[in-house]
C-alpha positions as CSV (number, residue, x, y, z in Angstrom):
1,X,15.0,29.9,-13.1
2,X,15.5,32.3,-10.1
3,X,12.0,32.6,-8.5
4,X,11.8,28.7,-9.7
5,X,15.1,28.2,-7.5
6,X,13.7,30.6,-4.6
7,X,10.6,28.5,-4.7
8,X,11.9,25.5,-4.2
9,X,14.4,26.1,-1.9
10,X,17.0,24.5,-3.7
11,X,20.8,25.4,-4.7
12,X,21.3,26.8,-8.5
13,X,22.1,23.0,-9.5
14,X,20.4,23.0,-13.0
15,X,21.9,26.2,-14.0
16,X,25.0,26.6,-16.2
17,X,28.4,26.2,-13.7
18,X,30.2,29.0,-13.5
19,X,33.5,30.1,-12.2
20,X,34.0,29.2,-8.0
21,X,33.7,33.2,-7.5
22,X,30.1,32.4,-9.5
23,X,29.3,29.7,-7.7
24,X,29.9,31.3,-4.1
25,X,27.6,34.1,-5.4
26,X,24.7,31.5,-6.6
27,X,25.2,29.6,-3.0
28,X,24.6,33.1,-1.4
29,X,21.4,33.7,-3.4
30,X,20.3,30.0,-3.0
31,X,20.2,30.9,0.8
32,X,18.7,34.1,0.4
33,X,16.0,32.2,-1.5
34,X,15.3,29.5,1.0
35,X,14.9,32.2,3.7
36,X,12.4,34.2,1.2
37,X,11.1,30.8,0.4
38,X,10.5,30.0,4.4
39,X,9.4,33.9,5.4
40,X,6.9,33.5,2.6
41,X,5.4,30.1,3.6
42,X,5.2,31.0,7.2
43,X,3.1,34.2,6.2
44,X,1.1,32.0,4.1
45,X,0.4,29.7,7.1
46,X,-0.2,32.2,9.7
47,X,-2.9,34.1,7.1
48,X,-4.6,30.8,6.8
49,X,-4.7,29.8,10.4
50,X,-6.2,33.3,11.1
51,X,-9.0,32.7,8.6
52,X,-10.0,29.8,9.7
53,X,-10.1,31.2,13.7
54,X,-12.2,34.1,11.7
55,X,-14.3,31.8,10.1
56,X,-14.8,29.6,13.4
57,X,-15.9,32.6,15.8
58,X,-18.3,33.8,12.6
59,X,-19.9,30.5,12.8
60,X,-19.8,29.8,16.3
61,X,-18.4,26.6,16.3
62,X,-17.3,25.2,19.6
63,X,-14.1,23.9,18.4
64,X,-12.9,27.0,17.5
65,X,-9.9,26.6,19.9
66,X,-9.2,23.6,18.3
67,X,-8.9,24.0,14.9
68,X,-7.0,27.1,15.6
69,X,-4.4,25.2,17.1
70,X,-4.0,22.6,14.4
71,X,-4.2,25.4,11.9
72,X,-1.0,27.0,13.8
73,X,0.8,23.6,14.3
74,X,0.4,22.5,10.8
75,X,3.2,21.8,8.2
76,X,4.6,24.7,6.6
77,X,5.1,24.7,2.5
78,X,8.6,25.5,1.9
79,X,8.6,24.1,-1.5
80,X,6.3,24.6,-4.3
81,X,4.7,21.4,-4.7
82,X,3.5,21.6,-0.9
83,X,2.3,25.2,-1.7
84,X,0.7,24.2,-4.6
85,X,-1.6,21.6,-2.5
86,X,-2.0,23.9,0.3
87,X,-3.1,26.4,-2.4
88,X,-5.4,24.3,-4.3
89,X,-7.5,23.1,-1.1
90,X,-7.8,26.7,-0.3
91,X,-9.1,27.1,-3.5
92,X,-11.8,24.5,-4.1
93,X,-9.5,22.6,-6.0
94,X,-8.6,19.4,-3.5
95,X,-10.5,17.1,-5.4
96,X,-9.0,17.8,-9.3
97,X,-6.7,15.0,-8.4
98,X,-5.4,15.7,-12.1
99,X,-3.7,18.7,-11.4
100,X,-1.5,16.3,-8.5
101,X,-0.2,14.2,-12.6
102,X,0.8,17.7,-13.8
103,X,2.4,18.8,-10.7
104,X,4.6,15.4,-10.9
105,X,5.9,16.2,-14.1
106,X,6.2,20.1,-13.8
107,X,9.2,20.3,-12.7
108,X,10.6,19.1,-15.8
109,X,8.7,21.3,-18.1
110,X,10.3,24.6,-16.2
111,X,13.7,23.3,-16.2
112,X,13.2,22.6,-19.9
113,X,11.0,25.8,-21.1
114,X,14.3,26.6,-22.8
115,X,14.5,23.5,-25.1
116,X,11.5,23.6,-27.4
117,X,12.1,20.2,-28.3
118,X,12.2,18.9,-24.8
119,X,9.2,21.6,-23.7
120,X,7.3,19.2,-26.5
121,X,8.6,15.7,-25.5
122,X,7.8,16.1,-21.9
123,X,3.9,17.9,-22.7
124,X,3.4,14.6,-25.3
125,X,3.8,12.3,-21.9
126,X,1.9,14.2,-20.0
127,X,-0.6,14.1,-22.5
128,X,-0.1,10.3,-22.3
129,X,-0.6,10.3,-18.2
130,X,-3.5,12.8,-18.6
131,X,-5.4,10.3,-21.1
132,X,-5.4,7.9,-18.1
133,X,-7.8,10.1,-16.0
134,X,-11.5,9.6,-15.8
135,X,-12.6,13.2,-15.2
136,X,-13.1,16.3,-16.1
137,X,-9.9,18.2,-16.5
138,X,-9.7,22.6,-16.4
139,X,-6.5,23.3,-17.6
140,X,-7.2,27.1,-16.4
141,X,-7.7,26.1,-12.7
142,X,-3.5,24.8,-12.9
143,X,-2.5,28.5,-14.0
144,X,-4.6,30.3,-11.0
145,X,-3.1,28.0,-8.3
146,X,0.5,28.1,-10.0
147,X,0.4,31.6,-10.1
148,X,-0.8,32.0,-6.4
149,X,1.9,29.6,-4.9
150,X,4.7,31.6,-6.7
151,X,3.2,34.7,-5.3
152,X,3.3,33.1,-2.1
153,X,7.0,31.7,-1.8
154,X,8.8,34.8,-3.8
155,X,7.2,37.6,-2.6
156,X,10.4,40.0,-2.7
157,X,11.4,39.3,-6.2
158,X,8.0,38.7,-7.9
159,X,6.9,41.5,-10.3
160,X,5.0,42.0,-13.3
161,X,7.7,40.6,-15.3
162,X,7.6,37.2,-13.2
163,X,3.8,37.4,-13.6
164,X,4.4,37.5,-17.5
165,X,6.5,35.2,-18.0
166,X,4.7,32.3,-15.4
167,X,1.8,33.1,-17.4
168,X,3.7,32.6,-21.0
169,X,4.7,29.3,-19.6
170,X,1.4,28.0,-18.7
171,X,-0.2,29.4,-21.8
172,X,2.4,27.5,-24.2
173,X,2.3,24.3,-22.0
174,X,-2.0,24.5,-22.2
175,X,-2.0,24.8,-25.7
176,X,0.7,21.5,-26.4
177,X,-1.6,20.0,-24.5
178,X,-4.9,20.7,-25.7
179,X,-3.6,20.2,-29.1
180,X,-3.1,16.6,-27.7
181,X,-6.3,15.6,-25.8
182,X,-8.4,12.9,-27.1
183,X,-5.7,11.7,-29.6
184,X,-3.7,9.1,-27.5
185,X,-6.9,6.7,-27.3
186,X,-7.5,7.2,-31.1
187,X,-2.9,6.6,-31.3
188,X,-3.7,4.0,-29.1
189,X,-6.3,1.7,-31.2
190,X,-4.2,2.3,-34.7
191,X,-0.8,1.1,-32.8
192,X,-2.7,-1.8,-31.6
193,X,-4.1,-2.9,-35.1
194,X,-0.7,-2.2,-36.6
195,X,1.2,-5.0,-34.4
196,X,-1.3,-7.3,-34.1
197,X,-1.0,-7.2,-38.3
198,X,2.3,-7.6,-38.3
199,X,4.5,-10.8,-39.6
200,X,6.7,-13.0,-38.0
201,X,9.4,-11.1,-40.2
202,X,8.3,-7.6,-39.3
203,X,8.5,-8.6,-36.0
204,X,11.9,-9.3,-35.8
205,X,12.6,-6.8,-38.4
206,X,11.3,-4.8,-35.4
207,X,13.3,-6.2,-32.6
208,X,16.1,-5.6,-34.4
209,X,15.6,-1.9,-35.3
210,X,14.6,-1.5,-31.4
211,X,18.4,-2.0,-30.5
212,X,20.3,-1.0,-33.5
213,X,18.7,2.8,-32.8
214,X,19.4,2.1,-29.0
215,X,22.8,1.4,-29.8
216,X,22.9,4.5,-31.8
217,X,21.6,6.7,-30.1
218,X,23.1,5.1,-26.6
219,X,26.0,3.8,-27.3
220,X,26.8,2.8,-23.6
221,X,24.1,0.8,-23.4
222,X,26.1,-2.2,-24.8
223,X,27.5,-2.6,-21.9
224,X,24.1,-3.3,-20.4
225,X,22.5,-5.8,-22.8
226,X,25.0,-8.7,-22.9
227,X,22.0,-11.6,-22.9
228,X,20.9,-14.2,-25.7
229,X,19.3,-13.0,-28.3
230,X,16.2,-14.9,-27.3
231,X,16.7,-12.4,-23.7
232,X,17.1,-9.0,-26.1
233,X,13.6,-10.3,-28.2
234,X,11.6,-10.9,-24.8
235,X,13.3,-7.2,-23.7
236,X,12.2,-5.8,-27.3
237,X,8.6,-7.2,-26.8
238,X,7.9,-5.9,-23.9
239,X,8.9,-2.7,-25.1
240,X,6.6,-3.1,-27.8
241,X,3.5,-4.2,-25.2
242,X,4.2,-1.1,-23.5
243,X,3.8,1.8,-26.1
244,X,-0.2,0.0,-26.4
245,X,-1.1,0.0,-22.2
């Protein structure tokens, strides 16, 4: 959660609240991480621009000049999603457009590696999302660019240990998901058989059942669903359309 803090540049927020004497002691390392987060992305940038001026004088382009001065005037990462796209078109990877799905949803899977249950909710969507793309996807290729962005925005604190760990993460999240791939288009064609067999009776059995779990599970959500009955049904249908696009 540290070097994920650090990386991101971002107060302790999603950690557990401690005492104010804790807290003034998180604020103080949520600065210290934004300036490791900065020093680090500026290095970053400055080692890039200076390969590319390398690369132009090797080549002898004439707009040598040029690019080294949009190289020195670009954007810095600060945060690791900006990293992680710097990082990937350094490393041949700018047009695995499926790594930008994961990266939507990563933050999520490291604020819940914690929760096993959770870890496995949020890799079945992204399994889901995933099943969308037309391409080939190398889970692998995530890891190396992951790994290479955290290197680059925590440099003080990373360490084996950090290396470990990041990897552990990764490894768990690759196999959910490979464990997944290829079954939501099989999930999907069963789903779609099942409601288009079902009865008018099943149906509302079904609309029914949508709510009363809601309700459950939700309880405030009464307060939000005060329309006809004929309203709820449309609601509960659409629902139902959903779970099949």
């Amino acid at each position: 959660n540290s070097s994920w803090r650090i990386a991101n540049n971002k107060a302790a927020d999603f950690m557990d609240e401690a005492g104010a004497e804790g807290e003034g002691e998180e604020g103080g390392e949520g600065e210290e991480g934004k300036e490791d987060g900065e020093e680090a992305a500026k290095q970053a940038a400055d080692t890039a621009a200076k390969q590319e001026q390398g690369n132009a004088r090797a080549s002898g382009d004439a707009r040598a000049s040029g690019e080294a001065k949009n190289a020195n005037n670009m954007k810095v990462p600060t945060t690791f999603n900006e990293m992680f796209i710097f990082n990937g078109a350094v490393m041949g990877f700018g047009s695995s457009l499926w790594m930008n799905l994961i990266l939507e949803q990563f933050e999520n899977i490291v604020l819940n590696v914690a929760n096993s249950y959770r870890l496995q909710e949020e890799c079945d969507v992204l399994s889901l999302v995933l099943a969308k793309y037309k391409g080939t996807i190398e889970l692998p290729e995530f890891k190396a660019v992951m790994l290479a962005s955290l290197r680059s925005l925590v440099p003080k604190d990373w360490d084996s240990n950090h290396e470990v760990a990041w990897g552990w993460l990764w490894e768990n999240v690759e196999r959910m998901l490979k464990n997944l791939m290829g079954k939501p288009a099989v999930q999907e064609k069963a789903l779609e058989r099942l409601i288009m067999s079902l009865t008018d009776d099943a149906v509302n059995y079904l609309r029914r059942e949508v709510y009363k779990r809601f309700f459950a599970l939700a309880p405030a959500g009464q307060d939000y669903f005060k329309q006809s009955t004929t309203r709820l049904y449309w609601i509960a249908d659409k629902i139902v359309e959903m779970t099949i696009e």
